[in-house]
C-alpha atoms as one frame of an Amber mdcrd trajectory, in Angstrom:
protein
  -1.806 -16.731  -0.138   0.078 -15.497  -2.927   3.589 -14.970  -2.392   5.086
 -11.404  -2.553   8.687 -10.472  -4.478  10.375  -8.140  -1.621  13.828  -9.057
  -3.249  14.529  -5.706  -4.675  13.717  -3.954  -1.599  15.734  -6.234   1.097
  18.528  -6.417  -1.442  18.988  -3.204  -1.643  19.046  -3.023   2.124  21.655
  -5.170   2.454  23.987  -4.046  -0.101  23.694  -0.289   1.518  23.897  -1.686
   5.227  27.417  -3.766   4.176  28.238  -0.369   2.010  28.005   1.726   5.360
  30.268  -1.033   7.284  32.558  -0.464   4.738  32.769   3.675   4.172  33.417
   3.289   8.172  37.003   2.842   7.262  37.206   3.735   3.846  39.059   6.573
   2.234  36.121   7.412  -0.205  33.400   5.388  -1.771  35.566   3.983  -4.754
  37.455   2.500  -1.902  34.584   0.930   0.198  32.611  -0.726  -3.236  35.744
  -2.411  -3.874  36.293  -3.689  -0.466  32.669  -4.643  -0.654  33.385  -6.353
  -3.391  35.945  -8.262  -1.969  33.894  -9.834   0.490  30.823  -9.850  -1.211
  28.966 -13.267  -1.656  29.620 -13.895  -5.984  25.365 -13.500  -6.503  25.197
 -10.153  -4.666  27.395  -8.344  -7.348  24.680  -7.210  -9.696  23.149  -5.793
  -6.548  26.401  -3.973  -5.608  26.651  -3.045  -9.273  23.365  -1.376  -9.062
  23.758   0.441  -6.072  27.348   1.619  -7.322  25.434   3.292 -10.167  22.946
   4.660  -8.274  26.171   6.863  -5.970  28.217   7.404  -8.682  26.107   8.265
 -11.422  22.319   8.163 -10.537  21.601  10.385 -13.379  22.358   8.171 -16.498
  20.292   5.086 -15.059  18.695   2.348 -17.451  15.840   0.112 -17.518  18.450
  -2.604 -17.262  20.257  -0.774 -13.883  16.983  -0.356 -12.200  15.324  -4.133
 -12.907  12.005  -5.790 -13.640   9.438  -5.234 -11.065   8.766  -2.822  -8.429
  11.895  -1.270  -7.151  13.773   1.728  -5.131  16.290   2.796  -7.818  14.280
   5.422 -10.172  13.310   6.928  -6.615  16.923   7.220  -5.270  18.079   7.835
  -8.489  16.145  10.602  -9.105  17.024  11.993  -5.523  20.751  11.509  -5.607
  20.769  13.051  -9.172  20.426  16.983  -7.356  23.322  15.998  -4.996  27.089
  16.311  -6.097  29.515  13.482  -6.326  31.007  14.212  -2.986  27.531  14.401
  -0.665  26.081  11.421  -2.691  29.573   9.656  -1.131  28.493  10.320   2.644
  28.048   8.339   4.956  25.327  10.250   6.417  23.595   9.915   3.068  24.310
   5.721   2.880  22.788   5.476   6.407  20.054   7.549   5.821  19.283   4.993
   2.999  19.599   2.331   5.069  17.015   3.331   7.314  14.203   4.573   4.522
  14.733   0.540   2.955  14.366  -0.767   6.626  11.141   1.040   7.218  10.286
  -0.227   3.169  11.220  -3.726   3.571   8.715  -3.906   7.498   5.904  -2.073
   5.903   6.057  -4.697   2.308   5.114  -7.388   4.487   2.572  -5.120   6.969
   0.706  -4.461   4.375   0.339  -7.154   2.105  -0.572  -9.668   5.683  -3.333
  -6.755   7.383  -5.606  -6.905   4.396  -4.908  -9.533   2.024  -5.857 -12.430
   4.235  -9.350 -11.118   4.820 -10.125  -9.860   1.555  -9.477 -13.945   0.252
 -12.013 -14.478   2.442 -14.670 -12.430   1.860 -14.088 -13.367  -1.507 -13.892
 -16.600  -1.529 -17.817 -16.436   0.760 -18.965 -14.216  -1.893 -18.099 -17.274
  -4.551 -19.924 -19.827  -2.071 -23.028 -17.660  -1.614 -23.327 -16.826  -5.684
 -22.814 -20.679  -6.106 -25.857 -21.277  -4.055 -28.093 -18.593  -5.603 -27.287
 -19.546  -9.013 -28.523 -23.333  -7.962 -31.474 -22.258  -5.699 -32.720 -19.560
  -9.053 -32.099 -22.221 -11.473 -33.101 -25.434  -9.780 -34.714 -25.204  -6.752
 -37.159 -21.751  -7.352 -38.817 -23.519 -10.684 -39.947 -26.598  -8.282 -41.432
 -24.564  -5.356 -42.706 -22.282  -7.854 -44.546 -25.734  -9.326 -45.587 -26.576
  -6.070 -47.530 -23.157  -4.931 -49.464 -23.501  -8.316 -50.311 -26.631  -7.751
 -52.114 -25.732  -4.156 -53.099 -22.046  -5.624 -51.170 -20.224  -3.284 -48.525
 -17.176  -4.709 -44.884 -17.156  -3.965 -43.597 -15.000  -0.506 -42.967 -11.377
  -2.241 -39.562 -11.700  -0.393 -38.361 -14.874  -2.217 -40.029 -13.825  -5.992
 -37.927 -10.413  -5.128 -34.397 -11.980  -4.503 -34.926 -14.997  -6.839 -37.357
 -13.831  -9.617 -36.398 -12.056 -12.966 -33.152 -13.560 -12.993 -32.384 -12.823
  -9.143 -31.293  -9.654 -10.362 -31.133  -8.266  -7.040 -28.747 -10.912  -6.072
 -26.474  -9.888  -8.716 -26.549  -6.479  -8.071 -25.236  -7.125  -4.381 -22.744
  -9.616  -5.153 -21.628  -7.005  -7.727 -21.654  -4.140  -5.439 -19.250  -6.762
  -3.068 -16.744  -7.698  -5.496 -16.485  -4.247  -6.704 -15.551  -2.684  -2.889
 -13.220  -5.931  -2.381 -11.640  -5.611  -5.865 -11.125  -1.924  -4.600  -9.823
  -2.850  -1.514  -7.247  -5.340  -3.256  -5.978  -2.497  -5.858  -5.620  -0.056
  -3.426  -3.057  -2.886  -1.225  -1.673  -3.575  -4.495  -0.592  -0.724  -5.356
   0.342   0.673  -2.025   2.646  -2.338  -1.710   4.202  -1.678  -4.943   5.227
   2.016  -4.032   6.408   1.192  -0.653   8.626  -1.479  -2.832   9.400   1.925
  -5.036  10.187   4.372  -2.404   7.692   6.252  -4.691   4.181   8.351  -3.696
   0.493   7.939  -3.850  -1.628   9.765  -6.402  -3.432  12.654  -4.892  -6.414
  10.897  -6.623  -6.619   8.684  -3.730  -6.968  10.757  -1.254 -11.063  11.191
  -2.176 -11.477   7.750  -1.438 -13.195   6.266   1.150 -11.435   4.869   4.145
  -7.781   4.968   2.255  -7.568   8.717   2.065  -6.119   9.298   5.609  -3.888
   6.371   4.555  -2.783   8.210   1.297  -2.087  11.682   3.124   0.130  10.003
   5.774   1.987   7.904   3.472   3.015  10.944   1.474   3.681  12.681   4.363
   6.014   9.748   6.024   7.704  10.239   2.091   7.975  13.364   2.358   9.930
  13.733   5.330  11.888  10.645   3.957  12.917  12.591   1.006  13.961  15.461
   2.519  16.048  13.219   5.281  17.839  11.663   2.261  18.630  14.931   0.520
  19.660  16.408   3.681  22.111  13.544   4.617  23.727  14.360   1.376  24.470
  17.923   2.629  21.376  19.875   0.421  20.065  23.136   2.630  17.050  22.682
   4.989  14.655  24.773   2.828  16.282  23.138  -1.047  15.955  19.545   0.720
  12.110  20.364   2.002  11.315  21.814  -1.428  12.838  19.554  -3.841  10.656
  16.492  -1.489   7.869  18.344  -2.222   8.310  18.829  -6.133   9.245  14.632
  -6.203   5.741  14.140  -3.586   2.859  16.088  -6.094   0.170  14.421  -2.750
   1.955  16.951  -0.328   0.881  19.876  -2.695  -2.635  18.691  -2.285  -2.715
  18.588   0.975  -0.600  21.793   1.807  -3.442  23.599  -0.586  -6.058  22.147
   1.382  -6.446  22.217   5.376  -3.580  20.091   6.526  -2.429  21.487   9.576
  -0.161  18.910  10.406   1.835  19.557   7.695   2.220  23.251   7.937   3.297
  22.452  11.586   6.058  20.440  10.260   7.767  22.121   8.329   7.893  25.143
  10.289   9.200  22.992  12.880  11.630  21.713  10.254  12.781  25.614   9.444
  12.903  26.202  13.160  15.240  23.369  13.602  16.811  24.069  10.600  17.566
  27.300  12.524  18.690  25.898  15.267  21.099  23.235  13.652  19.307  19.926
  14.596  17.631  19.696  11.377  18.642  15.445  11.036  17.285  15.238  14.590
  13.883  16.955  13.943  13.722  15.198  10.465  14.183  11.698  12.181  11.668
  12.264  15.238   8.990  13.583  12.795   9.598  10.383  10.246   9.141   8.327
  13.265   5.511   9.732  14.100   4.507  10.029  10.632   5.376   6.314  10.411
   3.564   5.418  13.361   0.285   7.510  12.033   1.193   6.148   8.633   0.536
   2.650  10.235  -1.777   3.677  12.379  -3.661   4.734   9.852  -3.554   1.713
   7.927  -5.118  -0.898  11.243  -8.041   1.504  10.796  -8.547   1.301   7.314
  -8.611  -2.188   7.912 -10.291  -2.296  10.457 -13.428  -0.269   9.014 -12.972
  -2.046   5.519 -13.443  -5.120   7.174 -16.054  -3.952   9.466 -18.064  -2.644
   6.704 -17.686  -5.609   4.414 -18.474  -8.361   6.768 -21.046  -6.802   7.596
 -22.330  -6.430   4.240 -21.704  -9.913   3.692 -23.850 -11.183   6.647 -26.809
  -9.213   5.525 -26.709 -10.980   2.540 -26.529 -14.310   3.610 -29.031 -13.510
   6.081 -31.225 -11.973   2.719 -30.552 -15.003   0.919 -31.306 -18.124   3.953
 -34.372 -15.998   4.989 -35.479 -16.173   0.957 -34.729 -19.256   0.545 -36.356
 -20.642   3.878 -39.350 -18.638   3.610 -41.523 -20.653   1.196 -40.878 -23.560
   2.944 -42.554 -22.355   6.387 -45.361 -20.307   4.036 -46.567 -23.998   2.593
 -46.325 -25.875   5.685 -48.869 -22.878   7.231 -50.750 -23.236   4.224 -51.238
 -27.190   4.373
C-alpha cells in the first residue's frame, strides 16, 4: 500500500506541544521560541521557524513558510490573522492547536487504512476478471463458436450477450466498477489531504452518494474546531462562531438547508456563551462531532464496500455462468 506523507501534520504537532511546555514558564512567546530553540533537535528548526511565523505574523505567509504538499499553515494562518499579537501569544490558543493537530494527525491514518485497503482489492479483482474476459472473447468464444457450427446448434443467448459484439456488456460493467472505485479513491484522497490541511469539504460533496453525511460532519467537526481556535485566542463567542462559518462555506449549506443539528449547536454555543463556559461547550460538542464525524465514515465504508462487493460477485457470477454455459449446452446436445 502506498505510503502516506503525515510529516507536515505530526510536525506541526510536535513543535506546538514542546511550544506549550515552554510558554508554561515563559514570560511571553519571544521568550518560549527561543528556549525552544535551545533545546530543539538542529532538523526541527525550520519547523519551529514555521510555526514562529505562523504566531507572530500569520498574515504575511509565503509559499516557502507554508511548504510543498498538503499542510495546516494557510488554515491557521488564515485564522490567527483576525487575532491580535497578544491572543495569538496564549497559551489557551497554543493548546487549543495542539489538540485540532492531534485529532488531524489520528484521523490521516483512519482514513487512508478504512478504505484504501479494500478499494486495492476490488481493483486489483476487477483487473483479474477483465484479464479473463478479454482471453475468453478473443480466444476461447471464436473456438466454441466453431464448434456449435460445426454440430448446427446456436450459441446460449446468455454467452453471445456477455461475449458477442465485442463483449460490450462486459465493458460497460467493468467501466461502471472502476468508475464508483475511482470515486471512492478521490473522495479518500482528498478527504485525507484536507484533514492534512485543517481545511473544509466542498459543499459539492455533500450530493453524493454515501459520502455526503461524511462531508456535513466533517465540516461540522471544522467548524466547531475553528471557532475553538479563535476563541482560545480571546475572539467573542458570536465573532469566533461567525468568522468559522465565513472560513467553512459547507456549514452555510447546511444551515440553509434542514440541519437541525447544527442550529442546536450553536444556540447551545450562545447559551454557553451566556453562561461563561463557552471552551467547555466548544470542547464537548468537538468531541461528538468527532465521534459522528468517524462514525460516519465506518458507514460509508461499510456500505461502499457492501455495495461494491457485491457488484463484483454478480459479475463474476455473470461471467463463470457465461462462460460455463456452452460447455453443459453441447454436452446435452451430443
Amino acid at each position: 500500500m502506498t505510503r502516506i506523507n503525515t510529516r507536515p501534520t505530526q510536525s506541526l504537532l510536535t513543535q506546538v506541544r514542546l511550544l506549550e511546555y515552554s510558554l508554561a514558564d515563559s514570560p511571553d512567546v519571544g521568550a518560549a521560541f527561543v528556549k525552544l530553540r535551545a533545546v530543539a533537535s538542529p532538523i526541527d528548526g525550520e519547523a519551529i521557524d514555521r510555526l514562529e511565523k505562523l504566531i507572530l505574523d500569520p498574515g504575511t505567509e509565503s509559499t516557502a513558510v507554508v511548504g510543498v504538499g498538503p499542510s495546516p499553515y494557510r488554515a491557521y494562518g488564515r485564522l490567527l490573522a483576525r487575532l491580535a499579537m497578544r491572543q495569538r501569544a496564549s497559551s489557551a490558543l497554543v493548546r487549543a492547536l495542539h489538540e485540532q493537530q492531534s485529532f488531524a494527525a489520528a484521523t490521516v491514518m483512519t482514513v487512508w487504512s478504512q478504505f484504501m485497503g479494500y478499494l486495492v482489492y476490488l481493483a486489483a479483482v476487477i483487473g483479474v476478471l477483465a484479464a479473463i474476459a478479454i482471453v475468453y472473447s478473443l480466444i476461447v468464444m471464436p473456438q466454441m463458436q466453431e464448434i456449435y457450427e460445426s454440430v448446427g446448434y446456436p450459441m446460449p443467448r446468455l454467452t453471445l450477450a456477455i461475449f458477442g459484439g465485442g463483449a460490450w456488456i462486459v465493458v460497460l460493467l467493468i467501466l461502471i466498477g472502476c468508475l464508483a472505485i475511482a470515486a471512492n479513491a478521490w473522495f479518500v484522497v482528498k478527504l485525507r489531504a484536507q484533514l492534512q490541511r485543517f481545511a473544509p469539504l466542498s459543499a459539492s460533496y455533500r450530493r453524493m452518494p454515501l459520502v455526503g453525511e461524511v462531508t456535513d460532519h466533517y465540516n461540522e467537526y471544522l467548524w466547531l474546531s475553528y471557532s475553538a481556535v479563535l476563541s482560545a485566542g480571546g475572539l467573542a463567542a458570536e465573532a469566533s462562531l461567525q468568522a468559522a462559518t465565513d472560513e467553512v462555506p459547507g456549514v452555510a449549506a447546511m444551515e440553509g438547508g434542514e440541519d437541525e443539528s447544527l442550529a442546536s449547536s450553536r444556540g447551545a454555543l450562545q447559551a454557553a456563551s451566556r453562561l461563561g463556559r463557552l471552551g467547555d461547550e466548544l470542547r464537548a460538542q468537538q468531541d461528538e462531532a468527532a465521534t459522528r464525524f468517524l462514525q460516519s465514515l465506518s458507514k460509508a465504508r461499510r456500505d461502499s464496500r457492501l455495495v461494491l462487493t457485491i457488484w463484483v460477485y454478480v459479475l463474476v457470477a455473470l461471467l463463470v455462468i457465461a462462460m460455463y454455459l456452452p460447455i453443459f449446452e453441447l454436452g446435452h446436445t451430443i
